[in-house]
N, C-alpha and C positions, 0 to 999 in steps of 0.2 A: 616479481617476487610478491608485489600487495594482490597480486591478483592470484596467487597459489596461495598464498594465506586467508583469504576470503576463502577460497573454493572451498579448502579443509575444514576450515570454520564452518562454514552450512551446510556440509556432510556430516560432521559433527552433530547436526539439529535435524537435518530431512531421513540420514537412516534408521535412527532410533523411531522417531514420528511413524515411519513407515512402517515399523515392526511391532511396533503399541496399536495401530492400524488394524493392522492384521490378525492379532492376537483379540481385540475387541470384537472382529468379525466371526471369529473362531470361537469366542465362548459366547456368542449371541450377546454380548451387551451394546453393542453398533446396532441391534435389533432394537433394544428399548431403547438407546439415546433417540434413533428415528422417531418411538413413536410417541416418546416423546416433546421433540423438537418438531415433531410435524406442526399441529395448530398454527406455533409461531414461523416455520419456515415458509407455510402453505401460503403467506398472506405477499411471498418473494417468487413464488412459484417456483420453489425449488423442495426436494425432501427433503425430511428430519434428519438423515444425516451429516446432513451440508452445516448444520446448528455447530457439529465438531470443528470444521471449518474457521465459521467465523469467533468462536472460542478460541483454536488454538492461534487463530492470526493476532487478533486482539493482544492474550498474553504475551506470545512471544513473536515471531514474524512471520511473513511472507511465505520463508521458504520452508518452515513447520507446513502453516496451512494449505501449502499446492502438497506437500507429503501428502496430507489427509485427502484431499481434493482429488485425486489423481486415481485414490484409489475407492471411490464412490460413485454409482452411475449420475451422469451429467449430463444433459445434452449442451452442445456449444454454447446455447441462449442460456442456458444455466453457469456454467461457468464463467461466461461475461459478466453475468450479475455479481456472481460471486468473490469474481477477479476486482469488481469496481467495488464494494464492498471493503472488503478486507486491504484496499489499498488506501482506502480513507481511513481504513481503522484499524490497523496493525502496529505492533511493537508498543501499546501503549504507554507503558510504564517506561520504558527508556524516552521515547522520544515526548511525553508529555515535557518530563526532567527536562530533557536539552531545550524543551519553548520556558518553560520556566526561568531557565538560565538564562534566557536573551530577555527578560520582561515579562513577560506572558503567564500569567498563573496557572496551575491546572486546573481550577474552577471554570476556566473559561474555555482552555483547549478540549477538552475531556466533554465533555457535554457537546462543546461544535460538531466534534469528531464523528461522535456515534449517532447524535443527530444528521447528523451530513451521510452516515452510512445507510441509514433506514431511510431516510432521505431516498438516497438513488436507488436502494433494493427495491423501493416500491415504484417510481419512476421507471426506473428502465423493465418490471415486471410488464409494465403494462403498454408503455411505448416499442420494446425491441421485436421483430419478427420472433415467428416460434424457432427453433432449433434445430428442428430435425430429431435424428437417430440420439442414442446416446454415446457420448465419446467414447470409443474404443483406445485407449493409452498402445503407443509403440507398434498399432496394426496388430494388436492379436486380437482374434477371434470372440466375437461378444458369447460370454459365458464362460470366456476359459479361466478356472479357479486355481489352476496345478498350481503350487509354489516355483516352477520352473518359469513359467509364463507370466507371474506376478514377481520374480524378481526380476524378468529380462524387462516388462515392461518398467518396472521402478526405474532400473539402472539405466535405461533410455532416454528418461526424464531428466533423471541426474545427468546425463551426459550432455544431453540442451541447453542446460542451463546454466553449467560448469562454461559450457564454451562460448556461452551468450556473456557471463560474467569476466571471463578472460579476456575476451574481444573488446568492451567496453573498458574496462584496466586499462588495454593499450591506449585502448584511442583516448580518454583522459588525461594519461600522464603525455602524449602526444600534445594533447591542446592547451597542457598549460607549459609544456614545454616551447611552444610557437605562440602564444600568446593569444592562441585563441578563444581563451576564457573573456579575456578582456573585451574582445569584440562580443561577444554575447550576451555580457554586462551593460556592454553599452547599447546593443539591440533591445535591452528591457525596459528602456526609459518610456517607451508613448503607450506598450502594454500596461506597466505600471501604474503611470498617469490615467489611464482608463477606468482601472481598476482601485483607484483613491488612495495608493501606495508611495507612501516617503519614498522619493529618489537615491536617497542616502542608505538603503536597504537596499538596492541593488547588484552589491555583491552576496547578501546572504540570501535574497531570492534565487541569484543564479546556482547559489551553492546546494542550496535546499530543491529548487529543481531538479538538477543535474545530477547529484550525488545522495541526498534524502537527507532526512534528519536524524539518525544517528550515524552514518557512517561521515555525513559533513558536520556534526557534535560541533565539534574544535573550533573548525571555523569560523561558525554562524555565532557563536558564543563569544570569541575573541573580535572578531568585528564590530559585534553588538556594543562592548565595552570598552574596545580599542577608539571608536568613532564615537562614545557618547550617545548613542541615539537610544530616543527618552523612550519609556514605556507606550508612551500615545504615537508614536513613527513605527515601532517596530509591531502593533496589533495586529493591522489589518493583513501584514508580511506574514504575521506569525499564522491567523485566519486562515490565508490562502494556501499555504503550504502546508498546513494541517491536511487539506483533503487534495493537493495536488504537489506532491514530491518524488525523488529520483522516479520521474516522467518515463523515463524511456527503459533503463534498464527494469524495472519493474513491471512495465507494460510487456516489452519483449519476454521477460520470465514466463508470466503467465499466458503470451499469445502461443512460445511454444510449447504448451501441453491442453490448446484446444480455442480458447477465448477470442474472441475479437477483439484483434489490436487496433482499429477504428472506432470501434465505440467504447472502449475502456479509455483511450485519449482523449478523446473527445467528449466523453461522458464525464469525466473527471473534470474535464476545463469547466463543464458546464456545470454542474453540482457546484464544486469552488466558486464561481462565478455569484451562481443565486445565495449559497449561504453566505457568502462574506457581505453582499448588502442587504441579507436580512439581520443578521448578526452583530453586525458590528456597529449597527445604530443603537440595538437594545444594548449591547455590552457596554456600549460610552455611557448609556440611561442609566445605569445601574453602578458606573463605577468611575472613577476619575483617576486615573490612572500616574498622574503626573503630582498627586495629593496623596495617594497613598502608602502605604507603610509596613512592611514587611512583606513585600510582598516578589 
């Protein structure tokens, strides 16, 4: 049932997207947003209109910005970038709120975040092989503009990703049903420990892994205050999962309409990786967390 209430839900958000999309392309202002966004897209090695993109991901989510994504030429190597981008830096405004709620200010999430995104825009510009061709959506034909063609490919998309989000529903409520969340929790302790993360943060890593930061809201919030753990435990947790959350079902989203699911996983760990030990030294410099007040 949570997994046909999600689906609705981001039908809700990807056909409108789609059709605002479409209409922009039709009265040529997808033309100027391009030229636009070029300068600054040019420096990701992607075109000006991909700028709509990481706009609509940012404000609202994910599955907005594969709307707009899907329906822009891309080659593979572009939408990789794009995909690792917009996964570090989507939903802002909701899920800055839910790191704020666990300790975390938005002064500090918010700045990581989008730093972390340009971050790997520019990294992976320049490390990933070229692309190739550009992505054709749902196998039709490069050029074809008919509205027949563009909504079969749309509804294609949607139907990947509906059934990537129903699949993962089950297996979830499966694995906390047999308890194997628990075992997962407890697979995180020597990653953790690597990574300079409070042990006692370990179920809302797994949460924020697994499920992301605002559909696991609740959770990571109620733990955080259920368990007492102080603003200086739950930083580097809150850091890391800023630019590496719901991991798989997010990854598989965007692998199905074109992206590298290898290097968007792996590229994520790695970006998270580097900013959290550049980050979170200057952050403790600048703030003490366990002295401060209203925060």
């Amino acid at each position: 049932m949570s997994g046909i209430f999600t689906s609705w839900t981001l039908l809700k958000v990807m056909i409108p997207t789609m059709l605002i999309v479409q209409f922009l392309k039709i009265t040529g202002l997808l033309d100027i947003l391009a030229t636009t966004g070029a300068p600054f897209m040019d420096i990701f090695g992607l075109p000006g209109e991909s700028s709509l993109v990481l706009i609509t991901g940012g404000l609202v989510n994910i599955y907005a910005a594969i709307a707009v994504a899907v329906n822009i030429p891309l080659t593979a190597k572009g939408m990789t970038i794009l995909a690792i981008m917009v996964l570090i830096a989507h939903n802002l405004i909701v899920e800055t709120a839910v790191q704020s709620q666990s300790g975390t200010p938005a002064w500090i999430t918010l700045p990581v975040r989008i730093t972390a995104a340009i971050f790997a825009g520019l990294l992976f510009a320049r490390i990933m092989p070229e692309g190739g061709e550009v992505i054709v959506q749902a196998g039709m034909p490069a050029g074809a503009e008919s509205w027949g063609r563009i909504l079969v490919a749309n509804g294609i998309s949607l139907a990947k990703i509906i059934a990537i989000i129903l699949s993962l529903m089950i297996v979830i409520d499966l694995s906390r049903e047999f308890g194997i969340m628990d075992r997962i929790t407890g697979g995180l302790s020597l990653p953790m420990k690597f990574l300079g993360m409070d042990r006692r943060t370990s179920l809302v890593t797994a949460v924020g892994l697994l499920l992301g930061l605002a559909y696991g809201a609740g959770l990571i919030i109620d733990e955080t205050r259920r368990n007492n753990i102080g603003k200086t435990e739950i930083l580097p947790t809150n850091i890391f999962l800023g630019t590496n959350h719901a991991l798989i079902e997010d990854t598989l989203i965007f692998a199905a309409v074109g992206a590298s699911l290898g290097w968007i996983l792996l590229g994520r760990l790695l970006v998270g990786y580097i900013i959290l030990k550049i980050s979170l030294p200057v952050v403790l410099h600048f703030w003490e967390p366990d002295r401060s007040a209203g925060d």
